[in-house]
N, C-alpha and C positions, 0 to 999 in steps of 0.2 A: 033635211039632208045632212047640216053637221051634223046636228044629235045622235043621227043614223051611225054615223061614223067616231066618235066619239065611242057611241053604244057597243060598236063591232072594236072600237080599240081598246077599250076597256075588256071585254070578253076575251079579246085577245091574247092582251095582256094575263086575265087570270087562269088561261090555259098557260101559256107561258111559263108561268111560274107553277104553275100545279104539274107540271114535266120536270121543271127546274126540282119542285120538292121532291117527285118522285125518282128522279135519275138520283137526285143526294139518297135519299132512304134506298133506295136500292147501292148505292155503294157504302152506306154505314152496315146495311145487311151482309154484304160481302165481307167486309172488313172483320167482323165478328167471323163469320166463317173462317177465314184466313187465318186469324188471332187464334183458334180454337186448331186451325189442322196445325200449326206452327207446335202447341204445347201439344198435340198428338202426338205428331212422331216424337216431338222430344221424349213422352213418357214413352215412348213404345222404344226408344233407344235406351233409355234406361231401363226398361223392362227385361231387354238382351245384355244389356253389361252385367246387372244383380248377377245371375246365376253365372258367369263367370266369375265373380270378383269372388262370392260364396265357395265355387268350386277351388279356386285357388289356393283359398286359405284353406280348406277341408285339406287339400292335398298337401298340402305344406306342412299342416300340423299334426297329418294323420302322422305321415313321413316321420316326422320329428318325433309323435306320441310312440314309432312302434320303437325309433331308437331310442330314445330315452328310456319307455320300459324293458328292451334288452336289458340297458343299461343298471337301470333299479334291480330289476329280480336278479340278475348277476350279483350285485352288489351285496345284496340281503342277504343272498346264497353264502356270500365270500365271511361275510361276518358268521351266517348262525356256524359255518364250518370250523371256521376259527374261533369261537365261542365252545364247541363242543370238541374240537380240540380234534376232527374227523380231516386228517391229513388227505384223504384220497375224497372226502367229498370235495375239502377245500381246492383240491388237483381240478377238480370240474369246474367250480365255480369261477374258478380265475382264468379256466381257458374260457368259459362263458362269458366273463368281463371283460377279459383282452377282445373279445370274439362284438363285443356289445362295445367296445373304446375303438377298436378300427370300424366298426359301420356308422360308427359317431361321427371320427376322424373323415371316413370316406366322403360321409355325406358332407362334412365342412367341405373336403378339396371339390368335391363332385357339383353340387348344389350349394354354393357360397349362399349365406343370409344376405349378401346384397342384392343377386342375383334374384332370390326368392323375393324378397323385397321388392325389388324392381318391378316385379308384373306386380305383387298385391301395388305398389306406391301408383302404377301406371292406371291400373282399373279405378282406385279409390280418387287419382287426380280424372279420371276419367267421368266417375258417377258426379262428383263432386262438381265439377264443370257443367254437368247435364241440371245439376239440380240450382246451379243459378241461373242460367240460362231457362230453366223452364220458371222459376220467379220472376225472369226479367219479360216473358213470355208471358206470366198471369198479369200481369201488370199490365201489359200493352194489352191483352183480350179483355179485362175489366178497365179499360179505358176507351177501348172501345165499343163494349157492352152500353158503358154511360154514356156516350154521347149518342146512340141507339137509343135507347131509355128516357133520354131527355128530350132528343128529338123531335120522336113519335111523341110525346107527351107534350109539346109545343104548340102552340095556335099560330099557323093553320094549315102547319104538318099534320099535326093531329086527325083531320079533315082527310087528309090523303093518307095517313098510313092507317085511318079505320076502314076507308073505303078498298083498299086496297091489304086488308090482314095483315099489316106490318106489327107484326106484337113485339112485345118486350121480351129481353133475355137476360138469364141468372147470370150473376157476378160469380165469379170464382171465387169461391171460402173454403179454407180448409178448417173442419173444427179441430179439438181440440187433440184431438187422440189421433190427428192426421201432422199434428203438429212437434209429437214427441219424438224423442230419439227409438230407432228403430231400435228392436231386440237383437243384435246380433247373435248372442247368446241361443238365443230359439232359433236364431236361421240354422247356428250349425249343427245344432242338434236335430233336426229336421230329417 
C-alpha cells in the first residue's frame, strides 16, 4: 500500500513537471513569437519612413537642382555674351540671371534650408531611431531564440519538446552586405 502510493506520487510528480516543462516551452515558444512581431513592425515602420525620407530629399534637391541650373545656364549665357561682345544677347541672359537669382532668392525666403532641413533632419532622426530600436529588438528575439534552442535541447525538456514538435529557431544574422552602408546614391537615382 505505501509503495502503491509512493508509485502514484512519483508519477504524479513526473506529470507535474512534464506540464511545468511544457507550459515553460510553450512560453519560450511565445516569446520568440513576440520577439519576432516586435522587429516586424519595427521593419515595417521603417519600411514607410524610407520612401518618405527618399521623397523628401528628391524634392528638395530636385527644387534646388532646377534653381541652381536656371542659375548656371543664365550665367554661362551672361559670360559667352559678354565674351562675344553680343549687347542684346547679353540684354537676355542677365534678365535670365536676375530671373534665375530671385527664384534662388525666392526659394531662400520661401523654403528656408532650415525648414527643408527639418523634415529631411525629422525622418533621418526618425529612421535612425527605428534602426536601433530594431537592434535592441534583434537582440532580445536572438536571446530569446537561445533560451528556445537550449531548452529544448536540455534533458528532460528535450523528452517533452520531441514529444510535443517544439523545434528549434534561427538566430537573427545579418550577413555581410545586409551590414553596409546603404547606397543612397542609387536610392535617388531610382
Amino acid at each position: 500500500m505505501v509503495t502503491t502510493y509512493i508509485v502514484l506520487a512519483i508519477v504524479a510528480a513526473s506529470l507535474a513537471y512534464a506540464v511545468l516543462l511544457y507550459n515553460h516551452l510553450v512560453q519560450l515558444k511565445h516569446n520568440v513569437w513576440q520577439a519576432w512581431s516586435n522587429i516586424d513592425v519595427l521593419l515595417k515602420q521603417r519600411h514607410e519612413e524610407l520612401p518618405k525620407l527618399i521623397e523628401t530629399c528628391k524634392q528638395y534637391m530636385q527644387h534646388e537642382r532646377t534653381v541652381l541650373e536656371r542659375v548656371t545656364t543664365a550665367r554661362t549665357a551672361v559670360s559667352t555674351a559678354r565674351e562675344a561682345g553680343d549687347v542684346a544677347a547679353l540684354g537676355r541672359a542677365e534678365t535670365a540671371m536676375r530671373a534665375g537669382l530671385a527664384g534662388l532668392f525666392a526659394v531662400v525666403e520661401n523654403y528656408p534650408e532650415l525648414k527643408a532641413n527639418q523634415t529631411f533632419q525629422h525622418l533621418q532622426t526618425r529612421i535612425s531611431q527605428l534602426e536601433s530600436q530594431i537592434a535592441d529588438r534583434r537582440e532580445y528575439y536572438n536571446a530569446a531564440v537561445n533560451a528556445n534552442n537550449v531548452r529544448i535541447e536540455q534533458f528532460p525538456d528535450a523528452l517533452v519538446a520531441n514529444l510535443f514538435k517544439f523545434g528549434p529557431r534561427e538566430l537573427l544574422r545579418f550577413s555581410d552586405s545586409e551590414l553596409k552602408d546603404v547606397d543612397v546614391k542609387a536610392l535617388f537615382n531610382a
